[in-house]
ChimeraX commands (.cxc) that place a marker at each C-alpha (Angstrom):
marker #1 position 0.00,0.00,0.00 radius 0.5
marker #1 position 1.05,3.71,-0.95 radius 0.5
marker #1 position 2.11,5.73,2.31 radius 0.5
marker #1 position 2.18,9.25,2.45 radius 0.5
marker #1 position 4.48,10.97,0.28 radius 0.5
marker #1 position 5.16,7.94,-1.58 radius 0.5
marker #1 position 5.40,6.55,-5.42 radius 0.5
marker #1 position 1.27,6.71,-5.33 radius 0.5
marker #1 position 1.13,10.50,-4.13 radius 0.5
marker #1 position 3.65,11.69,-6.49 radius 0.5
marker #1 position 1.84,10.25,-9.21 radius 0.5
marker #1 position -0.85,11.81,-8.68 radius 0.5
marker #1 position 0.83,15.28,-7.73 radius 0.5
marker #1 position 2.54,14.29,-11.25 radius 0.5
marker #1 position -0.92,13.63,-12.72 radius 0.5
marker #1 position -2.51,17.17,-10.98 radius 0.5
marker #1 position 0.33,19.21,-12.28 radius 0.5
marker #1 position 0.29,18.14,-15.52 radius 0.5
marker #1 position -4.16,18.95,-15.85 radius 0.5
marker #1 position -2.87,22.63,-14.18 radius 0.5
marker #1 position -0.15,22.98,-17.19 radius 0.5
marker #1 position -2.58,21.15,-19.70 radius 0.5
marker #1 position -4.50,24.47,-19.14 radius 0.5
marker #1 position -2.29,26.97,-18.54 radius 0.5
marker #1 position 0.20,26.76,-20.87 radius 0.5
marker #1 position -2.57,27.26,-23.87 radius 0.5
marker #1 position -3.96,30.29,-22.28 radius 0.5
marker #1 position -0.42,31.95,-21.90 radius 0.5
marker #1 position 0.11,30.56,-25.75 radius 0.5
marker #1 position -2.97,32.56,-26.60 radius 0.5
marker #1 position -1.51,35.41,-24.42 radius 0.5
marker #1 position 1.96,35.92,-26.10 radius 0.5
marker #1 position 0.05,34.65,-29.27 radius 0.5
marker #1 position -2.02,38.25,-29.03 radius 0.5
marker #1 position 0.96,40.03,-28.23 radius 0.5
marker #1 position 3.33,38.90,-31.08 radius 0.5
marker #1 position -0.31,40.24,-33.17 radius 0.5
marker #1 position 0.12,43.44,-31.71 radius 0.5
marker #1 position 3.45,43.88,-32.19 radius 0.5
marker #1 position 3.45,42.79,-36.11 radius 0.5
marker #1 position 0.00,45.79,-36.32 radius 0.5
marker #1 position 2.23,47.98,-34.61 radius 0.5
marker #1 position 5.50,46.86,-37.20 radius 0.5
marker #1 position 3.03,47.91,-40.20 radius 0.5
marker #1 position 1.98,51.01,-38.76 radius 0.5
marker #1 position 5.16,52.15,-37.79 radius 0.5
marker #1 position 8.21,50.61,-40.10 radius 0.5
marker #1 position 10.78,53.35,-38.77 radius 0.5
marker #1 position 10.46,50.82,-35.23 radius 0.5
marker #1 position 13.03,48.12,-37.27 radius 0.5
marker #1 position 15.07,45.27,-36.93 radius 0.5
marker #1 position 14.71,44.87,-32.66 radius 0.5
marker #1 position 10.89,44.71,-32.86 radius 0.5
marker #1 position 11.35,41.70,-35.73 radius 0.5
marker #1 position 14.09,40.19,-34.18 radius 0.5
marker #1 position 11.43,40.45,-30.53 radius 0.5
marker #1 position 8.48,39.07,-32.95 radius 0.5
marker #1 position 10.59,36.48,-33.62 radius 0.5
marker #1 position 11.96,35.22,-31.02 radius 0.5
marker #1 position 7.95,35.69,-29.53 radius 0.5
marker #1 position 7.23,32.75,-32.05 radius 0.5
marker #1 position 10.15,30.52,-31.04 radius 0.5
marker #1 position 8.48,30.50,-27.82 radius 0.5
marker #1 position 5.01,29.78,-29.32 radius 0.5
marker #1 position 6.55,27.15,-31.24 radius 0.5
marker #1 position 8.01,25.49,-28.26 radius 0.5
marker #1 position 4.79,25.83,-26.11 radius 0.5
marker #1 position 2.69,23.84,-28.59 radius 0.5
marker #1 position 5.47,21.62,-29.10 radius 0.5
marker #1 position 5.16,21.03,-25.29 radius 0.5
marker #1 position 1.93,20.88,-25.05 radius 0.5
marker #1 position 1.66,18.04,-27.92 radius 0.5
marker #1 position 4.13,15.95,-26.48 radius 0.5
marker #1 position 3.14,16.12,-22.82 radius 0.5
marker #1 position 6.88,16.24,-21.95 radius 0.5
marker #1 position 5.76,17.46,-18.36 radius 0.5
marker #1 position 9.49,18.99,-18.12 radius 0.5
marker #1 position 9.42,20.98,-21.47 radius 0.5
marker #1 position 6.04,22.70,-20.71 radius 0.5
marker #1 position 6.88,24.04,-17.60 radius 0.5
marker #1 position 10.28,25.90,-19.57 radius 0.5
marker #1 position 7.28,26.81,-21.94 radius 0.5
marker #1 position 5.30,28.33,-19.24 radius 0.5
marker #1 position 7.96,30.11,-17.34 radius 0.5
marker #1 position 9.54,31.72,-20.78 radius 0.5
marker #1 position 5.74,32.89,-21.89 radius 0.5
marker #1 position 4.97,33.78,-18.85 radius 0.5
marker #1 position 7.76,36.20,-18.61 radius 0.5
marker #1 position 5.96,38.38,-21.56 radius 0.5
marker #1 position 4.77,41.13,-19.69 radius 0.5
marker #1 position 0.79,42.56,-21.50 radius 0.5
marker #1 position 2.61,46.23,-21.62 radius 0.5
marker #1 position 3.37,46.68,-24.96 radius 0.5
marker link #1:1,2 radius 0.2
marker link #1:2,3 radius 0.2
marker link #1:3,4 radius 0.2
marker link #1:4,5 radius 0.2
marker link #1:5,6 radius 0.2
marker link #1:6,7 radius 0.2
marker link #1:7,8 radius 0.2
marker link #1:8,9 radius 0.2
marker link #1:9,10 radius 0.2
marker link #1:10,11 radius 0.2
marker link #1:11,12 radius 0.2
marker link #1:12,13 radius 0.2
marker link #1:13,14 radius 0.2
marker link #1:14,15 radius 0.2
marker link #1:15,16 radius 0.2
marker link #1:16,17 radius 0.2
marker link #1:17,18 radius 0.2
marker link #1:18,19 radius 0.2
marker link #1:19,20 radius 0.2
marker link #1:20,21 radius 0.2
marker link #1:21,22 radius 0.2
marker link #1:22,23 radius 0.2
marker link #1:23,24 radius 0.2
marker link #1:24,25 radius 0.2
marker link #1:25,26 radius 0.2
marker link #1:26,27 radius 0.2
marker link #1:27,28 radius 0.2
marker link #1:28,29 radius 0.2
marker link #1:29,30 radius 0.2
marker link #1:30,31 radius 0.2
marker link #1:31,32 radius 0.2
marker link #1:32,33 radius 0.2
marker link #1:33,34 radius 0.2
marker link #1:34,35 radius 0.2
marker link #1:35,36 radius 0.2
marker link #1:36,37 radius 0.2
marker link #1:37,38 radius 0.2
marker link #1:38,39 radius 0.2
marker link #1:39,40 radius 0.2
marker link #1:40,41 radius 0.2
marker link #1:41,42 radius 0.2
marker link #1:42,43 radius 0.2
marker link #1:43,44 radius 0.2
marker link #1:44,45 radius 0.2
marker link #1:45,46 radius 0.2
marker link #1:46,47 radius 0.2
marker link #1:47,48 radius 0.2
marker link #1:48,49 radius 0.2
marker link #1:49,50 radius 0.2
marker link #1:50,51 radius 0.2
marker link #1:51,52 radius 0.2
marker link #1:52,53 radius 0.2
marker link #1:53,54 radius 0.2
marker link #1:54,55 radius 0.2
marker link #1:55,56 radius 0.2
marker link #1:56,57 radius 0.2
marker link #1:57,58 radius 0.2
marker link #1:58,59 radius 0.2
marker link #1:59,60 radius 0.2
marker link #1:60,61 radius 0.2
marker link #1:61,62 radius 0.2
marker link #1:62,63 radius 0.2
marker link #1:63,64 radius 0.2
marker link #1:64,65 radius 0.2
marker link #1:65,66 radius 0.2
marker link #1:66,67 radius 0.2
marker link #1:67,68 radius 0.2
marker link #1:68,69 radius 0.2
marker link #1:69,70 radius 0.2
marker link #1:70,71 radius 0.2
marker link #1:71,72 radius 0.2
marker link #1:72,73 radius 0.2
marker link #1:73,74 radius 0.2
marker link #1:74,75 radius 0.2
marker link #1:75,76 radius 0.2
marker link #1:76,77 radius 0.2
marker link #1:77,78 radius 0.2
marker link #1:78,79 radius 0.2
marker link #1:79,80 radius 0.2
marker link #1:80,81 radius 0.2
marker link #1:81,82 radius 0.2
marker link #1:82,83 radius 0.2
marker link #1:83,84 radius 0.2
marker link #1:84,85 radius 0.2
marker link #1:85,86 radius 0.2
marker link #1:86,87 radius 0.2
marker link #1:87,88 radius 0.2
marker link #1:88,89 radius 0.2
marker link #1:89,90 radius 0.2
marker link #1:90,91 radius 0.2
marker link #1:91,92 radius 0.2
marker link #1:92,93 radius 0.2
view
């Protein structure tokens, strides 16, 4: 039998992590998602703002990229790098 704080409890701490990042890590997707939007508006409407916004964009999408990579592979590991780097977008544009 499982005792506390043994193989049984950590799979399920594994198991309630994992449904926490299965829906955060799309909403903070979405998030940066929006942002990188913004930014590529703001890119048209404003050329003279040059290579460091589209090198930002970019590296914006990387991120994306590895988020739904994460999230498609389930790699419990690689989301939470996912979440911490999206999360670190700040919404002040």
């Amino acid at each position: 039998a499982d005792q506390p704080g043994g193989r049984g409890n950590h799979q399920g701490l594994e198991r309630e992590v994992s449904d926490t990042l299965a829906d955060a890590l799309p909403r903070e997707i979405a998030r940066v998602s929006a942002k990188r939007d913004r930014w590529r508006d703001m890119m048209i409407e404003h050329p003279e703002l040059g290579p460091g916004m589209h090198l930002t964009i970019a590296i914006m999408q990387v991120e994306i990229d590895r988020g739904v990579k994460a999230c498609a592979s389930g790699d419990i590991v690689e989301m939470l790098r996912a979440h911490q780097s999206l999360k670190d977008y700040s919404d002040d544009d």
